[in-house]
N, C-alpha and C positions, 0 to 999 in steps of 0.2 A: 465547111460544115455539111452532115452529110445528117437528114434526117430518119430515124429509124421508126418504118412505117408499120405499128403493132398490126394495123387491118389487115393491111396486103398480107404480112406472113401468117396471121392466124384463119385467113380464107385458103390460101395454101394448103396449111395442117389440115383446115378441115375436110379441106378435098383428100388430100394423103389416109385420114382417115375412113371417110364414106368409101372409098375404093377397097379399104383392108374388111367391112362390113358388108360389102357386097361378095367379097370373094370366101367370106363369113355364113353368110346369107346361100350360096354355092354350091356351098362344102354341108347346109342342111345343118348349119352351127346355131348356135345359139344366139339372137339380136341383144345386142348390150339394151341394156334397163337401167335408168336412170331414174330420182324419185329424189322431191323436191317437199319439205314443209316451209310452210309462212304463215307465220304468226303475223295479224294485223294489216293494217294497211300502207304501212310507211313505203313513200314514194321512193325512194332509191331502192330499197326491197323490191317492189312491184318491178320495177324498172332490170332489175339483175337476175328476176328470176323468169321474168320473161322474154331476155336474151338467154338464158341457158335454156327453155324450152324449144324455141326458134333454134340454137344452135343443136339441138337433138335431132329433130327434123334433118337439118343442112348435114348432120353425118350419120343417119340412116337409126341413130336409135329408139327406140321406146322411152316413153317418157310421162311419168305420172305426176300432176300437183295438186297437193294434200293442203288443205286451206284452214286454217281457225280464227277465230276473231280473239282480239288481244286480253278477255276475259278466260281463254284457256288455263285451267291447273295445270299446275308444275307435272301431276302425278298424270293428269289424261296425257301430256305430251309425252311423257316419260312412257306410258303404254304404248303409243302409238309407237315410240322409237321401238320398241320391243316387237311387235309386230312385223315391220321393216326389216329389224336384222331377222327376223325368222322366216320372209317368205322367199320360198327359192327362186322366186320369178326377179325379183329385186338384186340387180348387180353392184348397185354406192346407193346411194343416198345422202342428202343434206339438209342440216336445218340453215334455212335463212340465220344469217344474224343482222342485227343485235334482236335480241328476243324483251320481251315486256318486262321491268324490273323486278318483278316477283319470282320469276324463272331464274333460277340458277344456271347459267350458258356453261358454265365445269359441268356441271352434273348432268346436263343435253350433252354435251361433247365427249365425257366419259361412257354415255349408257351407248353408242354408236357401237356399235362391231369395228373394229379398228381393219378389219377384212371388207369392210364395204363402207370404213370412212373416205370416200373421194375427193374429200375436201382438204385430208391429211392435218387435220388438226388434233386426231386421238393421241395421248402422249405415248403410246406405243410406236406412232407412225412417226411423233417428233422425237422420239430417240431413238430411232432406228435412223433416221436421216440423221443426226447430230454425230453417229459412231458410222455412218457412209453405210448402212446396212441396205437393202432392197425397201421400198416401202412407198408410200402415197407422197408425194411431197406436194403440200401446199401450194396451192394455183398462181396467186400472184409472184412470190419467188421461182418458181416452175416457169413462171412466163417468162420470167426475167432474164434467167440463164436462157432460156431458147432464144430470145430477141440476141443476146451475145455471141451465141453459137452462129444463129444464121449470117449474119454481118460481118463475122470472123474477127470481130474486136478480140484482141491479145489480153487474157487476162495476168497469167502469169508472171510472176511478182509483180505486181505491179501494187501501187496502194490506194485498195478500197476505201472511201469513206461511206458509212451506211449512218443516213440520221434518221432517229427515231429505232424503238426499241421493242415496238409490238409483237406481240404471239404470232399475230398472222404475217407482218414482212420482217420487221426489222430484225427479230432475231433470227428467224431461217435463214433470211438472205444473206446475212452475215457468217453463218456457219457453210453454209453451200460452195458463199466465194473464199473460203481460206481451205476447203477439200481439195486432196489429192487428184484435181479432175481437171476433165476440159469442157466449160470453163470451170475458173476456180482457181489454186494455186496461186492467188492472191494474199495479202499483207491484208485485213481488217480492221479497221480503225470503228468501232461504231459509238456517235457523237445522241447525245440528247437533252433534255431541257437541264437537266444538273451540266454539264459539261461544259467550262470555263473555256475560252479562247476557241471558238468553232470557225470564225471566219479564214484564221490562222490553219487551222488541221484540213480544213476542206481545201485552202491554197495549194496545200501540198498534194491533193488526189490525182489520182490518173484517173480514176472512175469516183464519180457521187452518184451515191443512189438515194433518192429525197424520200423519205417517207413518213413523214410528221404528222399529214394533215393539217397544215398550215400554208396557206395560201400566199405564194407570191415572196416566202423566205428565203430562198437561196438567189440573189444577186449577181451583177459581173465581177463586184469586186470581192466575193469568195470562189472564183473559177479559174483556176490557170487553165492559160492559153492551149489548145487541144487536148482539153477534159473529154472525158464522154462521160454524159449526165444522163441519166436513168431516174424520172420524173415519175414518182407512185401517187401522189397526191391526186384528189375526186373531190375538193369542197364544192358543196352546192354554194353558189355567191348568188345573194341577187342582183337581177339584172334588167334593162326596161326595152333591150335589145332583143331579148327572147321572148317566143308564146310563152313559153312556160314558166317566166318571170325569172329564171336562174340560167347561169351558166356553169360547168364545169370547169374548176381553175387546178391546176395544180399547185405543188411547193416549189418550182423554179419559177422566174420571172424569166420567161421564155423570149419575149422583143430584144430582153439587154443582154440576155443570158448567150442566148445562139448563134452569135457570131464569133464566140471566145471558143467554140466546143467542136472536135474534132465529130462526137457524133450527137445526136438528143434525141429525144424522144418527146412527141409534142403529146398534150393535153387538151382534146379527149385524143383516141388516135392509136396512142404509145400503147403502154401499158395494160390499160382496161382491155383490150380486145382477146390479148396472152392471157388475162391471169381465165375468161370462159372456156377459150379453145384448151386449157392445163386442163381444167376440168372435163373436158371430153376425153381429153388422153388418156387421163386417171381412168374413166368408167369404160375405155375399152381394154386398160389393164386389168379392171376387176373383172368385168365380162369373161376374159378371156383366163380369167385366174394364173394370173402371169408373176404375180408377186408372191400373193398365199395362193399354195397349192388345195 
C-alpha cells in the first residue's frame, strides 16, 4: 500500500507556481489577483477561505476578502458579483459556498463571468469540460486527476467507480475519468443513494473515488484487493480528542480499508490540499488569460 500524500504534491505545485509568478513578476507582467466573498461565519468556510488566502501568499498572488454577514440580500450580493466581473484589476473570483438559504447559490453561480469563474462551476465552464473543451475545471476533480498523474496510477480502461453525484465532484470526476485523456480513458460506473447493490459494483473497481459525504462508508469488504481509493469525504465528526471538539473523517474507513489498496489517500492530507492548490492553477490561467483570450 502506497499512501498518496495530497500535501507534499500540492506544496510542490505551489512552488512550480510561485517560480512561473516570479518570472511573471520579471517580464513586468501582470500578478494574478484573486478575490474571495463569504457570507457569514460558518466554520469550515472560515477555515477554506483562509487556506486559499495563505495559499496566495505561498504562490506570489494578490488576494482580496470581501466579507458580509449572513443578513446579506440576494440583490446586494448579486451587485457586488457584478462589480468583480467588471474590475480589470480582478483575475477569478469565488463565492464561498454554501451561501445563507435565502440566496439562490444557481443565480451567484450563474451572474460570475464564466472568464473569471476559477472555481469552474459556471455551466459554460461545466460544458466545455463535459465535450473536453479548454476551460476552468473545478478544484476538487482538478486535484484529483493531478494526484493520478503525479503517482502515475494507470487509468486506462480500467473501471472507475465514482460514489456520489454532486455538481461539484461527483459528476465532474466522473466525466474527466471516461475522457480521451491522460488520466482518463476509464470505464465509469457512478454509484448513489438510489443505486441497488454498491458493495457488489465497487468489488469490481480498480479505482473508487468516495464522495458521499458520509463518513466511514466504504469498508474492506467493498474493496478488492489492489484498489486505489481516492477519499473526497470532509465530515466535521465530533470529537473529545480535539481543541476544536471535531475531527475530519472521510467516507473510507481508512484502519480496515488500507491494507487491501494498492494506493489511498488518507483524510485530512489526501484530497483537501489538491482541490486549494487547483484553485491556484486556475487563477494563474485566468491571470494569464490562457484559456479566454
Amino acid at each position: 500500500m502506497q499512501l498518496i500524500d495530497g500535501k507534499a504534491i500540492s506544496d510542490r505545485i505551489k512552488q512550480e507556481i510561485a517560480c512561473e509568478v516570479e518570472k511573471i513578476k520579471a517580464e513586468g507582467g501582470k500578478i494574478p489577483h484573486l478575490a474571495a466573498i463569504l457570507v457569514g461565519h460558518d466554520g469550515g468556510s472560515e477555515t477554506y477561505v483562509a487556506n486559499k488566502v495563505k495559499a496566495c501568499e505561498q504562490c506570489g498572488f494578490k488576494s482580496t476578502l470581501i466579507r458580509y454577514e449572513t443578513d446579506v440580500t440576494e440583490n446586494e450580493l448579486l451587485a457586488r458579483v457584478e462589480e468583480l466581473n467588471r474590475d480589470e484589476d480582478i483575475d477569478g473570483f469565488i463565492v464561498q459556498l454554501p451561501l445563507p438559504g435565502h440566496i439562490s447559490e444557481q443565480k451567484v453561480i450563474e451572474a460570475i463571468d464564466y472568464r473569471k469563474d476559477v472555481d469552474g462551476f459556471h455551466p459554460v465552464n461545466v460544458g466545455r469540460m463535459n465535450i473536453g473543451l479548454p476551460c476552468f475545471v473545478s478544484a476538487t476533480p482538478a486535484g484529483i486527476l493531478e494526484l493520478l498523474k503525479r503517482y502515475d496510477i494507470n487509468t486506462k480502461g480500467k473501471h472507475c467507480v465514482v460514489l456520489g453525484r454532486s455538481n461539484i465532484v461527483g459528476k465532474p470526476v466522473a466525466a474527466l475519468m471516461m475522457q480521451k485523456a491522460v488520466p482518463g480513458n476509464a470505464t465509469v460506473t457512478v454509484c448513489h443513494s438510489a443505486t441497488p447493490d454498491i458493495k457488489d459494483i465497487c468489488r469490481s473497481a480498480d479505482i473508487i473515488i468516495a464522495a458521499l459525504g458520509s463518513p466511514h462508508f466504504v469498508t474492506a469488504d467493498m474493496v478488492r484487493d489492489g484498489a486505489v481509493v481516492i477519499d473526497v469525504g470532509t465530515t466535521r465528526v465530533p470529537s473529545d480528542k480535539t481543541k476544536s471538539g471535531f475531527k475530519l473523517t472521510g467516507d473510507v474507513k481508512f484502519d480496515e480499508v488500507a491494507s487491501k489498496c494498492s494506493y489511498i489517500t488518507p483524510v485530512p492530507g489526501g484530497v483537501g490540499p489538491m482541490t486549494i492548490v487547483s484553485l491556484m492553477r486556475n487563477t494563474l490561467l485566468a491571470g494569464k488569460k490562457e484559456i479566454y483570450k
